[in-house]
C-alpha positions as CSV (number, residue, x, y, z in Angstrom):
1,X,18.1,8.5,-5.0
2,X,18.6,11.4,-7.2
3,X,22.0,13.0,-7.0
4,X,21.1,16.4,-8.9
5,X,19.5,17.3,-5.5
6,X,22.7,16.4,-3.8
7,X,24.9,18.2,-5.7
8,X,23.2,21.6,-6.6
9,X,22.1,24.6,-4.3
10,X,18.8,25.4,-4.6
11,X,18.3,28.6,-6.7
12,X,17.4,32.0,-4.2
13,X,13.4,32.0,-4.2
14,X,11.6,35.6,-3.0
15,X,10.5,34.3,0.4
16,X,13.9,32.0,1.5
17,X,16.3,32.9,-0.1
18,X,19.4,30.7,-0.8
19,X,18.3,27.3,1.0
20,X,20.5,24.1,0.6
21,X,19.9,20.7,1.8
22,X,22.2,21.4,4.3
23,X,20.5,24.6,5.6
24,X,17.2,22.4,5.8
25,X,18.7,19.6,7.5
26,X,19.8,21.7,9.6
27,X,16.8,23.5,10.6
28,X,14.8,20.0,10.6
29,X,17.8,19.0,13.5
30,X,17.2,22.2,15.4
31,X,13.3,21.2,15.6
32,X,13.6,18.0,16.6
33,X,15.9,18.7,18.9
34,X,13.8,21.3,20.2
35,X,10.9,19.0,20.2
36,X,12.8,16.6,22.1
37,X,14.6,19.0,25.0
38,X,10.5,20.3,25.5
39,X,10.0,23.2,23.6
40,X,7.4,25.4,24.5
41,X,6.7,26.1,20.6
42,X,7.3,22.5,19.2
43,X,5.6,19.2,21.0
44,X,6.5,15.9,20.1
45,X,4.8,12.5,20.3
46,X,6.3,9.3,19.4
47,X,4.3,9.7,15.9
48,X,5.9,13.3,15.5
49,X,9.3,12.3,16.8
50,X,9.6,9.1,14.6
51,X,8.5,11.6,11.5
52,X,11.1,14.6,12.0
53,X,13.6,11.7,12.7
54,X,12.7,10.4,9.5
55,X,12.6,13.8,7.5
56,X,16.0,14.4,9.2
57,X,17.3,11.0,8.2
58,X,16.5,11.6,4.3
59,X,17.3,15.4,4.2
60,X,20.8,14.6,5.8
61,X,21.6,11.6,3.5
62,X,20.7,14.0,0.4
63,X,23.1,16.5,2.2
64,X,26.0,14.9,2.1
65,X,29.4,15.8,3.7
66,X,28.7,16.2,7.3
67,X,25.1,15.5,7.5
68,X,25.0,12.3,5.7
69,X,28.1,10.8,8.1
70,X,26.2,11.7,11.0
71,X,23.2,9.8,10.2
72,X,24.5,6.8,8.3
73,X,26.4,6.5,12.3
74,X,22.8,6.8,13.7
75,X,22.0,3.9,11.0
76,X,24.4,1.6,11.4
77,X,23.4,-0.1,15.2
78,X,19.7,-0.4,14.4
79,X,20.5,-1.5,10.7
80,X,23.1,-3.8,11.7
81,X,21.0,-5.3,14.5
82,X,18.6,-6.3,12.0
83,X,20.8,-7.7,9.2
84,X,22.4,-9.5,11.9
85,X,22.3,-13.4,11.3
86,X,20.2,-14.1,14.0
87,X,17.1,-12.8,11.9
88,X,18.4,-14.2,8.6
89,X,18.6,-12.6,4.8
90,X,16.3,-9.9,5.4
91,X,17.5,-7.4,2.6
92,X,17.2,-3.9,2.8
93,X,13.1,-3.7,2.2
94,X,12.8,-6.0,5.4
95,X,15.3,-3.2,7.4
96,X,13.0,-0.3,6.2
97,X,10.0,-2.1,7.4
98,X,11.1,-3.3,10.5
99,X,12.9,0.5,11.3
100,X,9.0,1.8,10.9
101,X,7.8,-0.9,12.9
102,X,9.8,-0.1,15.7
103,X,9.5,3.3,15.4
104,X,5.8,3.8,15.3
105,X,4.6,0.7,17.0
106,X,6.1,0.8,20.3
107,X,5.1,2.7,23.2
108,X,8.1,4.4,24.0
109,X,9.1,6.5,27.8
110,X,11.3,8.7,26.2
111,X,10.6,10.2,22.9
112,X,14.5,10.2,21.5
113,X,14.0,6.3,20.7
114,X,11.2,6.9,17.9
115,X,13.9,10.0,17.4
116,X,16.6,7.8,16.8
117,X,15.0,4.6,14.7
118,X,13.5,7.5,12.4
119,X,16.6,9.1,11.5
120,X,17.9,5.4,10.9
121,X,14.6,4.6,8.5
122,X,15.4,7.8,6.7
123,X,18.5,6.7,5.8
124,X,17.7,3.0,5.1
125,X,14.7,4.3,2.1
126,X,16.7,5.9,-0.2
127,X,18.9,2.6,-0.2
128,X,16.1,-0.2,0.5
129,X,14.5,0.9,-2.9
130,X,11.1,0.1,-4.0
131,X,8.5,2.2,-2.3
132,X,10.9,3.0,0.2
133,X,12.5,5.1,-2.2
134,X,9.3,6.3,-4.0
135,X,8.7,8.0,-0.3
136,X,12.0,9.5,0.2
137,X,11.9,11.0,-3.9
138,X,9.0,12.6,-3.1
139,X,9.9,14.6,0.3
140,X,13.1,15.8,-1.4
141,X,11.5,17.0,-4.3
142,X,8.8,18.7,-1.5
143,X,12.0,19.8,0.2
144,X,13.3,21.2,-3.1
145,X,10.3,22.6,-3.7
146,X,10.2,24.4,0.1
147,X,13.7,25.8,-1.0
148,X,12.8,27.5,-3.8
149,X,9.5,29.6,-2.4
């Protein structure tokens, strides 16, 4: 993951101002929960929650500090169910793949599951490598981009 993103404040643009990781993590948190309470301006699907959870999951990792311990702890049941030894030596790659399995392939009742296992996928990316973390490069340098308008 790149760490220059991590560690600098995204320069004041014209039509922001001053955004952070942190400011759009935050605001990417306060629409998904919004999506997820029933929001008469934002309306989730399972497709849409799974997404947001995953945006929120790789903008709060690149956050740091708060953020990122918040959803490394949403992470670490789904992750570790995975890794378990019942499943065998799946590595990281096989985590990624099956956190977007569950996450878009199930028909879930209540829409903070796909929520949930997308936050975890977002986290999981950036550490699985590969194309995993091709994905996750390229929405924080979108995100980067975003913060400077």
């Amino acid at each position: 993951m790149n760490t220059e993103t991590t560690t600098v404040v995204l320069a004041a643009g014209p039509v922001l101002g001053s955004v952070g990781m942190s400011g759009l993590t935050l605001t990417t948190g306060m629409a998904l929960l919004a999506g997820l309470r029933g929001s008469d301006r934002i309306s989730l699907d399972r497709d849409k929650a799974g997404g947001v959870g995953i945006a929120f999951g790789t903008l709060a990792i690149a956050a740091g500090s708060m953020w990122g311990d918040v959803a490394k702890g949403v992470a670490q049941v789904p992750t570790s169910l995975i890794q378990g030894s019942a499943f065998g030596d799946v590595g990281l790659g096989g985590v990624a793949l099956a956190l977007t399995a569950a996450t878009f392939v199930f028909k879930w009742k209540r829409l903070i599951w796909p929520s949930l296992l997308g936050i975890s996928a977002g986290v999981i990316y950036a550490k699985a490598g590969g194309i995993w973390a091709i994905g996750s490069t390229l929405a924080l340098k979108l995100a980067g981009i975003l913060a400077a308008l």
